[in-house]
KOLMI-87060 format. One record per atom (N, C-alpha, C): atom name; x, y, z. Coordinates in pm, whole numbers. Example, Ala and Ser with C-alpha at 12.3 -4.5 7.8 and 13.67 -1.06 7.14 Angstrom:
% KOLMI-87060
<site: N&xx: 1319&yy: -569&zz: 780>;
<site: CA&xx: 1230&yy: -450&zz: 780>;
<site: C&xx: 1320&yy: -330&zz: 780>;
<site: N&xx: 1285&yy: -225&zz: 708>;
<site: CA&xx: 1367&yy: -106&zz: 714>;
<site: C&xx: 1290&yy: 3&zz: 787>;
***
This chain:
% KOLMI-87060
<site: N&xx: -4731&yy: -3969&zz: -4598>;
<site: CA&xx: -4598&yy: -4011&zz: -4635>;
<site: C&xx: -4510&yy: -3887&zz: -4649>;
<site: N&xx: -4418&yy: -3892&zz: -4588>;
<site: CA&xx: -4274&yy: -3770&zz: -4619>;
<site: C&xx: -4139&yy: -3840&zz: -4656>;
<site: N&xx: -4089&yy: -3791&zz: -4741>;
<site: CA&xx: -3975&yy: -3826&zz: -4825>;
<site: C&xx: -3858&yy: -3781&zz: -4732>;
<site: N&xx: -3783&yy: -3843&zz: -4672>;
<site: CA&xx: -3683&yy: -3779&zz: -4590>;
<site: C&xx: -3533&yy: -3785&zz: -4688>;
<site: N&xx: -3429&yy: -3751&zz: -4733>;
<site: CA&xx: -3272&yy: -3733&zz: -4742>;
<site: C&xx: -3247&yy: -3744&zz: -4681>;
<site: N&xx: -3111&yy: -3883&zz: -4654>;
<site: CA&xx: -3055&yy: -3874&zz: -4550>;
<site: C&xx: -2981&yy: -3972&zz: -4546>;
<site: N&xx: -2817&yy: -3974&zz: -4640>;
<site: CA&xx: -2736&yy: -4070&zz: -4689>;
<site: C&xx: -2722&yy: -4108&zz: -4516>;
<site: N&xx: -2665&yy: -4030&zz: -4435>;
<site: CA&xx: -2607&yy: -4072&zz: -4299>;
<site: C&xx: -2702&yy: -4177&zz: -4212>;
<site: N&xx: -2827&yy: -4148&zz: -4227>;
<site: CA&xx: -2889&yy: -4280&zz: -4175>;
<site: C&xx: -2923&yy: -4378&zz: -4253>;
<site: N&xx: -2912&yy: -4389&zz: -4405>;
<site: CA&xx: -2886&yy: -4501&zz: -4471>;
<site: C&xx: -2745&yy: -4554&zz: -4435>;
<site: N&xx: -2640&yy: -4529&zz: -4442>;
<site: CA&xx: -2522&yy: -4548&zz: -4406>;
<site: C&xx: -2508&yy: -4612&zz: -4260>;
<site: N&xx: -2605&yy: -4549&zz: -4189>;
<site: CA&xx: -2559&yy: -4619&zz: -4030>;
<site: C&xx: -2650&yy: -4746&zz: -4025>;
<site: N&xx: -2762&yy: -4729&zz: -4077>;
<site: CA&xx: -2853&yy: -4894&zz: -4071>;
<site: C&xx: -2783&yy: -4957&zz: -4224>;
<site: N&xx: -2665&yy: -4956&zz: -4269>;
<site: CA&xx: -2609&yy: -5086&zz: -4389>;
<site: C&xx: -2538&yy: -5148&zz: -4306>;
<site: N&xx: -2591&yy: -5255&zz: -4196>;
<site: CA&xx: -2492&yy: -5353&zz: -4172>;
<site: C&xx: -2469&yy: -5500&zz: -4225>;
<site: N&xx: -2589&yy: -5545&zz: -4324>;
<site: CA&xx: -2548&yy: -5628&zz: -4407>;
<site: C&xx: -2533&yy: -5612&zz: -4570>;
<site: N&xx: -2547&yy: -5504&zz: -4601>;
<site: CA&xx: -2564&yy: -5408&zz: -4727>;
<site: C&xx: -2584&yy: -5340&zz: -4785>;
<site: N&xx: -2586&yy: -5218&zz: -4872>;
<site: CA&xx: -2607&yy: -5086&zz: -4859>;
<site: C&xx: -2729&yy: -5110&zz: -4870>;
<site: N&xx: -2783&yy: -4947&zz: -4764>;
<site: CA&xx: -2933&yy: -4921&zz: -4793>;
<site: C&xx: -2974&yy: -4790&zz: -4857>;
<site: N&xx: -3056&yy: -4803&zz: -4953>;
<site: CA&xx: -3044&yy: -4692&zz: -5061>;
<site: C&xx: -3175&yy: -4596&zz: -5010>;
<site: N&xx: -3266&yy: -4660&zz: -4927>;
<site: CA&xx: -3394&yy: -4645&zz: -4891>;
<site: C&xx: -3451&yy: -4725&zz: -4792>;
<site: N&xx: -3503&yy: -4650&zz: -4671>;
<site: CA&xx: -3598&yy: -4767&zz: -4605>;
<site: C&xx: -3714&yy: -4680&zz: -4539>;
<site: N&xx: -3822&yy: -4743&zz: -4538>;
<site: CA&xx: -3936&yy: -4722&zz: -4488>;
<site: C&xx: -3978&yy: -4743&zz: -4345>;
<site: N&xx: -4012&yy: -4649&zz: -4282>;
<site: CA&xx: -4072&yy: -4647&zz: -4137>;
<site: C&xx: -4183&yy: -4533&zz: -4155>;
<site: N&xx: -4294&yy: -4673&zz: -4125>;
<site: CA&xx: -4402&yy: -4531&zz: -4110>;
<site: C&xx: -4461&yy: -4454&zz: -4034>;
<site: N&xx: -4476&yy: -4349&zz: -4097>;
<site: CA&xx: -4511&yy: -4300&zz: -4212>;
<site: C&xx: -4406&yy: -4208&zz: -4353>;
<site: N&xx: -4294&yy: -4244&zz: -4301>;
<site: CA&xx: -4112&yy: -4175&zz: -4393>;
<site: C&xx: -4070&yy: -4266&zz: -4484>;
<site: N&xx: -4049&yy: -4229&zz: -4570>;
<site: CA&xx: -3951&yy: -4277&zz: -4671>;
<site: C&xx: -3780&yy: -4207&zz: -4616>;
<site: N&xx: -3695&yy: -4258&zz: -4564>;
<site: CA&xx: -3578&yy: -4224&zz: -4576>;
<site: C&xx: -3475&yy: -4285&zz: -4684>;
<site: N&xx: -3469&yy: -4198&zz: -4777>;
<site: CA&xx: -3328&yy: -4218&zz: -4867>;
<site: C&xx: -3200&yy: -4178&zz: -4897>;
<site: N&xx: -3103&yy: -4225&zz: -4954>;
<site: CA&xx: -3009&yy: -4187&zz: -4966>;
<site: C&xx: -3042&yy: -4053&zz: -5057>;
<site: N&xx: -2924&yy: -3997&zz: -5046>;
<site: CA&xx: -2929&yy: -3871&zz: -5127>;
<site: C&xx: -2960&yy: -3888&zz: -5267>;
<site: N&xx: -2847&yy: -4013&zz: -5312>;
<site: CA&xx: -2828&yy: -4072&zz: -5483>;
<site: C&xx: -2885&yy: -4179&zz: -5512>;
<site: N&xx: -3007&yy: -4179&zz: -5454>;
<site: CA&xx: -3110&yy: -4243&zz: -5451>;
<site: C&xx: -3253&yy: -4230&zz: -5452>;
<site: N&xx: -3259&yy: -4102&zz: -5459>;
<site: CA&xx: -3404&yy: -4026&zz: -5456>;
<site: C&xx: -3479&yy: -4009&zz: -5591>;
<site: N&xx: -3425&yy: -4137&zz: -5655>;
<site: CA&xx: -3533&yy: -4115&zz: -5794>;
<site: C&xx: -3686&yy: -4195&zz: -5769>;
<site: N&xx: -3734&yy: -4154&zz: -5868>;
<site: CA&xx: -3889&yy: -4196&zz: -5922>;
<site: C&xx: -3942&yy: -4356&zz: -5859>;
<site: N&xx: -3787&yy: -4436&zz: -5886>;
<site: CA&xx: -3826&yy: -4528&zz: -5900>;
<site: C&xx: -3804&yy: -4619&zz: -5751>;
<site: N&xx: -3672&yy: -4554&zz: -5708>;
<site: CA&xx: -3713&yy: -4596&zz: -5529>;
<site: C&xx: -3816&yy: -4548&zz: -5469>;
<site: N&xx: -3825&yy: -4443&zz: -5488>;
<site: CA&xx: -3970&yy: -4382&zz: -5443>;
<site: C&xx: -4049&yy: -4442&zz: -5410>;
<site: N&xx: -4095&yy: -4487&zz: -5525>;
<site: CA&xx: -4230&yy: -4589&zz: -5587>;
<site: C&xx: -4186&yy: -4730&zz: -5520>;
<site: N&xx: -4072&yy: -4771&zz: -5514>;
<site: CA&xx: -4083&yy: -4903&zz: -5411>;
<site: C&xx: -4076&yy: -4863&zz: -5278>;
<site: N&xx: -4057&yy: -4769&zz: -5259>;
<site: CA&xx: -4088&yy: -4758&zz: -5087>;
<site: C&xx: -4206&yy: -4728&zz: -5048>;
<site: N&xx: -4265&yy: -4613&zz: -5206>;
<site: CA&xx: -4413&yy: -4647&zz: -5162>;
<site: C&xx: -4480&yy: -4777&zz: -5152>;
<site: N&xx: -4440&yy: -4857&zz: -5183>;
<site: CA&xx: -4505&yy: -4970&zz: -5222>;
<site: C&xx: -4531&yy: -5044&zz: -5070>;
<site: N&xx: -4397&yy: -4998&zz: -5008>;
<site: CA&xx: -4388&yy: -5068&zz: -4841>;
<site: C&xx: -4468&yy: -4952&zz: -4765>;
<site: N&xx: -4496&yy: -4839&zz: -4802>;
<site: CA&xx: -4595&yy: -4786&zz: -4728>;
<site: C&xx: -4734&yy: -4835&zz: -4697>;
<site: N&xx: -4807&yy: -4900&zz: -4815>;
<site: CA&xx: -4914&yy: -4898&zz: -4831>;
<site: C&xx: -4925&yy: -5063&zz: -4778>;
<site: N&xx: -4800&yy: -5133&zz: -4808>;
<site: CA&xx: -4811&yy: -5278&zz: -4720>;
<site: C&xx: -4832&yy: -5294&zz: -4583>;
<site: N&xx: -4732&yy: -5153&zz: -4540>;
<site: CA&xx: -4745&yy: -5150&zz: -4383>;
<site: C&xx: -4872&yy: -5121&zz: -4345>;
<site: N&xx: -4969&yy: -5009&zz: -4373>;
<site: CA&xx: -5070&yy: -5004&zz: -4385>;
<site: C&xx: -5177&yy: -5058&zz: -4387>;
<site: N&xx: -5178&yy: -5167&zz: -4468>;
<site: CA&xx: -5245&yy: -5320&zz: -4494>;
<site: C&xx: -5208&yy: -5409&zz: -4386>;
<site: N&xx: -5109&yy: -5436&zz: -4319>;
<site: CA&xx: -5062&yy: -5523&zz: -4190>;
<site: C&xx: -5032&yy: -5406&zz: -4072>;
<site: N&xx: -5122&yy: -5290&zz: -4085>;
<site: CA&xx: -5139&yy: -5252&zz: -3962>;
<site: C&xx: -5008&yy: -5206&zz: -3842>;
<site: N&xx: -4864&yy: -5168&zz: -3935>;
<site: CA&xx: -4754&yy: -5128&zz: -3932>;
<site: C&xx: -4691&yy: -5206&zz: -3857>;
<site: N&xx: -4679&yy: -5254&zz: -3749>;
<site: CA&xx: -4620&yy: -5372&zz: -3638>;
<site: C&xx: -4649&yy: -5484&zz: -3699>;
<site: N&xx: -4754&yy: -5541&zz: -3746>;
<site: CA&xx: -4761&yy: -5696&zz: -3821>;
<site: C&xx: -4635&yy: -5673&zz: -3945>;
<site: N&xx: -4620&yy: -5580&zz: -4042>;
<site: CA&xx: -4537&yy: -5535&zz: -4141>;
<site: C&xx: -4378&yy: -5595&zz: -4105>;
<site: N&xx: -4412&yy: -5550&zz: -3965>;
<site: CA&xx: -4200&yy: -5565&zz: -3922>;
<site: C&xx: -4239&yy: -5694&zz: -3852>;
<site: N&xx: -4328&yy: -5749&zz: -3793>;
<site: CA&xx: -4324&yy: -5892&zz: -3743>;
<site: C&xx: -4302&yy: -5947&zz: -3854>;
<site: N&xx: -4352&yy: -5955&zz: -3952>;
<site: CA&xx: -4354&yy: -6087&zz: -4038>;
<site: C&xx: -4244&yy: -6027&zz: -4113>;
<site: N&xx: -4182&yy: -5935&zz: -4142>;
<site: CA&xx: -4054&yy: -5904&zz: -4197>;
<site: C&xx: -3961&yy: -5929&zz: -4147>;
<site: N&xx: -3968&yy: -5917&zz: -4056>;
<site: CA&xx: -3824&yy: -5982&zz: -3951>;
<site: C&xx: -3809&yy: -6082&zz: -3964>;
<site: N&xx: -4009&yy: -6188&zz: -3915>;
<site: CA&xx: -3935&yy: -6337&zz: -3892>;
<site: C&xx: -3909&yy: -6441&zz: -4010>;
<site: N&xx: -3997&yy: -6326&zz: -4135>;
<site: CA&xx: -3930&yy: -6395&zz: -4256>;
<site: C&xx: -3790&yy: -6411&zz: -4272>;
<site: N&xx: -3739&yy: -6306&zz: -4283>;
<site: CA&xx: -3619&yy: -6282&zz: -4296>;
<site: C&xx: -3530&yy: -6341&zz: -4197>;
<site: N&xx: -3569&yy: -6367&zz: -4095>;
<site: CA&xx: -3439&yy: -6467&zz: -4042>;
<site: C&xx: -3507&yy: -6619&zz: -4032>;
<site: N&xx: -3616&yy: -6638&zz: -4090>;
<site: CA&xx: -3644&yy: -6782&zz: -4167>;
<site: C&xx: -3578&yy: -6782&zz: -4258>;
<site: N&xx: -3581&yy: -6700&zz: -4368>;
<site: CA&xx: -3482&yy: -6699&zz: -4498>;
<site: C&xx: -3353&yy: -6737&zz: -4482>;
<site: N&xx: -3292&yy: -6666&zz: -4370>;
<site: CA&xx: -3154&yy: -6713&zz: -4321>;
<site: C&xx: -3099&yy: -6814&zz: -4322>;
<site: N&xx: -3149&yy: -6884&zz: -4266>;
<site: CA&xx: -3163&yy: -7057&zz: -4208>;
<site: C&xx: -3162&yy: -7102&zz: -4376>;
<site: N&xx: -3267&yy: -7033&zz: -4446>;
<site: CA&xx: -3292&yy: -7148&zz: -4564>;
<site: C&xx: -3184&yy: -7129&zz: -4695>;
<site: N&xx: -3155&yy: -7008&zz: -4698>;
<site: CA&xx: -3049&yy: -6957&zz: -4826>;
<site: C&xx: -2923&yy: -6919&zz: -4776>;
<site: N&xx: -2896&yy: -6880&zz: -4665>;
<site: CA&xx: -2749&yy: -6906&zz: -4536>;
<site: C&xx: -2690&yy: -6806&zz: -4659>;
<site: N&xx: -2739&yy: -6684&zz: -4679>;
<site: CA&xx: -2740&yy: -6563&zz: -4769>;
<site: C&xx: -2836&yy: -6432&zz: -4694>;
<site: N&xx: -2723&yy: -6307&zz: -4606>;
<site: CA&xx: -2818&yy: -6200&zz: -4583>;
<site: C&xx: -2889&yy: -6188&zz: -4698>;
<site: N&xx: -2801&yy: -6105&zz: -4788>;
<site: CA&xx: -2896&yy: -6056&zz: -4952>;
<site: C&xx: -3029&yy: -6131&zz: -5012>;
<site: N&xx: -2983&yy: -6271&zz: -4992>;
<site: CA&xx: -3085&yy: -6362&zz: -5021>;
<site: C&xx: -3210&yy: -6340&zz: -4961>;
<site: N&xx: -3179&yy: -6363&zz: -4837>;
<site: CA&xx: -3274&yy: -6381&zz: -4760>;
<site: C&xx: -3382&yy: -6266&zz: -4735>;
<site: N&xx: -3292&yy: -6159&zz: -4787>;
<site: CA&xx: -3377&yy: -6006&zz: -4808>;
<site: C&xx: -3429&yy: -6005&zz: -4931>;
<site: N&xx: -3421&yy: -6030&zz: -5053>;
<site: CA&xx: -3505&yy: -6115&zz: -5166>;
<site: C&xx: -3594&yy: -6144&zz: -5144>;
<site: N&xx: -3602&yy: -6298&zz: -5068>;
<site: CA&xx: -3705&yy: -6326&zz: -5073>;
<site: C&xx: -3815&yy: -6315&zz: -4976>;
<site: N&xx: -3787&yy: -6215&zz: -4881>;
<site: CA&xx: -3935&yy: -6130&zz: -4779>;
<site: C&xx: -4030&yy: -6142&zz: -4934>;
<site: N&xx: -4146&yy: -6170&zz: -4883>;
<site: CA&xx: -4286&yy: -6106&zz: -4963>;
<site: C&xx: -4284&yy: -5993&zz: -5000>;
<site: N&xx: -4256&yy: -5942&zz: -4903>;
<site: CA&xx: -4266&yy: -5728&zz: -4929>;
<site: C&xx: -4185&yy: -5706&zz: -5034>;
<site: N&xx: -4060&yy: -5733&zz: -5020>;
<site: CA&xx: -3940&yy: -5697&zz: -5091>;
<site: C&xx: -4005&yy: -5776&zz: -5280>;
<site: N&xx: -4045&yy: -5873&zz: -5279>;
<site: CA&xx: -4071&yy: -5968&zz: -5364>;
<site: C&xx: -4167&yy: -5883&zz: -5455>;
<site: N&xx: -4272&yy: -5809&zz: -5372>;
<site: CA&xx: -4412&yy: -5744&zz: -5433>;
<site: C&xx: -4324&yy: -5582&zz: -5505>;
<site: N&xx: -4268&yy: -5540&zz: -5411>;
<site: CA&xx: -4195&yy: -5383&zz: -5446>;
<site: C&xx: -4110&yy: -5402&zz: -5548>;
<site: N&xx: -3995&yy: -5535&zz: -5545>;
<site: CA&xx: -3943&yy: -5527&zz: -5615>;
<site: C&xx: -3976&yy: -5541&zz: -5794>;
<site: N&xx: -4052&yy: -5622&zz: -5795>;
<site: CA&xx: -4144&yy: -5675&zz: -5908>;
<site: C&xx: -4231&yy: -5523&zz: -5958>;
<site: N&xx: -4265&yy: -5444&zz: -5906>;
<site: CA&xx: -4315&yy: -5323&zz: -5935>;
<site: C&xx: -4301&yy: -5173&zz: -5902>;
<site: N&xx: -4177&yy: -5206&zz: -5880>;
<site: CA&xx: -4133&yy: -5042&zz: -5910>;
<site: C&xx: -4102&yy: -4989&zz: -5979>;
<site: N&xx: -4073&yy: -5035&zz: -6085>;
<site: CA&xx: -4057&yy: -4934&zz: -6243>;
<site: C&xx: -4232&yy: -4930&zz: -6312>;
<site: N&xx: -4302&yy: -4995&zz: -6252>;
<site: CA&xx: -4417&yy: -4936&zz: -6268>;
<site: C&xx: -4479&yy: -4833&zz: -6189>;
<site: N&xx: -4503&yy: -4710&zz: -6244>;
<site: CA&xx: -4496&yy: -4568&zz: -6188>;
<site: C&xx: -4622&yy: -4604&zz: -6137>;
<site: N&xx: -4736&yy: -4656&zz: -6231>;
<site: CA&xx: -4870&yy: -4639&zz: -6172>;
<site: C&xx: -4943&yy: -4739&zz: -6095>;
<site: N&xx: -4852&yy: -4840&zz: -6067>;
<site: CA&xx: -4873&yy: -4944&zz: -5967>;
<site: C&xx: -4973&yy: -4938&zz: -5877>;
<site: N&xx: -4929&yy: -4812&zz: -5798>;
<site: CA&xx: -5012&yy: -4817&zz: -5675>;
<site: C&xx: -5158&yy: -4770&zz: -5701>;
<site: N&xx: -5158&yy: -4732&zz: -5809>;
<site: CA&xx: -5322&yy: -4685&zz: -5840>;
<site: C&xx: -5410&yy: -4805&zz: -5867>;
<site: N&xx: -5357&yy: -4900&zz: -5930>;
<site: CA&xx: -5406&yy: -5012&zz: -5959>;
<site: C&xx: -5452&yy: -5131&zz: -5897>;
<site: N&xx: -5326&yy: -5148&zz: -5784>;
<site: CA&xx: -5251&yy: -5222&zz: -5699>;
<site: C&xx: -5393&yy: -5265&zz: -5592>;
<site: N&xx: -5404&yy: -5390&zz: -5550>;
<site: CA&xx: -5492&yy: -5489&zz: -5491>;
<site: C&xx: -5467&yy: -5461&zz: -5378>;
<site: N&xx: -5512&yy: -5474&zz: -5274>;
<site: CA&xx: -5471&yy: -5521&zz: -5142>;
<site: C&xx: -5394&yy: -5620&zz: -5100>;
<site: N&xx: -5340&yy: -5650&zz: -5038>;
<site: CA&xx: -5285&yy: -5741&zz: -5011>;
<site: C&xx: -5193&yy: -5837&zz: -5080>;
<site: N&xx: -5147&yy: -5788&zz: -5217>;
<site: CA&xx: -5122&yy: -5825&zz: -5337>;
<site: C&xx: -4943&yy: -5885&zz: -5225>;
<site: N&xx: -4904&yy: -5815&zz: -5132>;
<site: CA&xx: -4756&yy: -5930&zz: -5116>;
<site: C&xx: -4791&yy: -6074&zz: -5089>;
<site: N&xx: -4933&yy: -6091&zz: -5062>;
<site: CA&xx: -4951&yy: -6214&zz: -5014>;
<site: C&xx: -4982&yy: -6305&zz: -5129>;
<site: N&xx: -4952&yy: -6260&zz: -5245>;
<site: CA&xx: -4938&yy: -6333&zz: -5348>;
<site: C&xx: -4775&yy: -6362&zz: -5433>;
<site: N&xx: -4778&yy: -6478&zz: -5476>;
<site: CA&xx: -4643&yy: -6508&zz: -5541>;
<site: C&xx: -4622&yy: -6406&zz: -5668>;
<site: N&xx: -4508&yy: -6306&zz: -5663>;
<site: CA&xx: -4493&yy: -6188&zz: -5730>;
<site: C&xx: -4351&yy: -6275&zz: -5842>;
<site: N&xx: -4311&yy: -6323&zz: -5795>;
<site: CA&xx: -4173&yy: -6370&zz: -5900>;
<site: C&xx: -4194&yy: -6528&zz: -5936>;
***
């Protein structure tokens, strides 16, 4: 994993809302004013998912969640909610030690 800075490509991929952080692996790219502890730790969180779905299954089923979500909450934001991934990271990123703990496969469980 490498931590990249880099408000300008958060800025160019916000086309339905700001992005403070996004994950491609094996990078964390974040915004500049965004590089705390605690995004961190949720992007790690999508590292180790991608990892677990074998990095291409990660963005298949992220995508086609997410524009299933579409259809169902007729809400971008929403519909980025409720991905699994987003659901599991979000629910545990102010827990620092998460990932030490952390199950396998744990997005495939109901987190909220």
């Amino acid at each position: 994993m490498k931590i990249i800075k880099s408000t300008k490509f958060c800025e160019a991929i916000s086309w339905f809302f700001d992005v403070g952080g996004i994950t491609i692996y094996p990078f964390i790219i974040l915004r500049e004013d965004c590089a705390d502890e605690v995004t961190i730790n949720h992007e790690s969180i999508h590292i180790q998912q991608q990892k677990e779905s074998l990095v291409i299954g990660f963005y298949l089923i992220y995508l086609i969640t997410w524009i299933f979500n579409l259809f169902k909450y007729k809400d971008t934001f929403e519909a980025y909610n409720n991905i699994c991934f987003e659901k599991e990271a979000y629910a545990n990123q102010e827990n620092l030690n998460y990932l030490k703990d952390r199950k396998m496969y744990s997005w495939l469980h109901k987190t909220t």
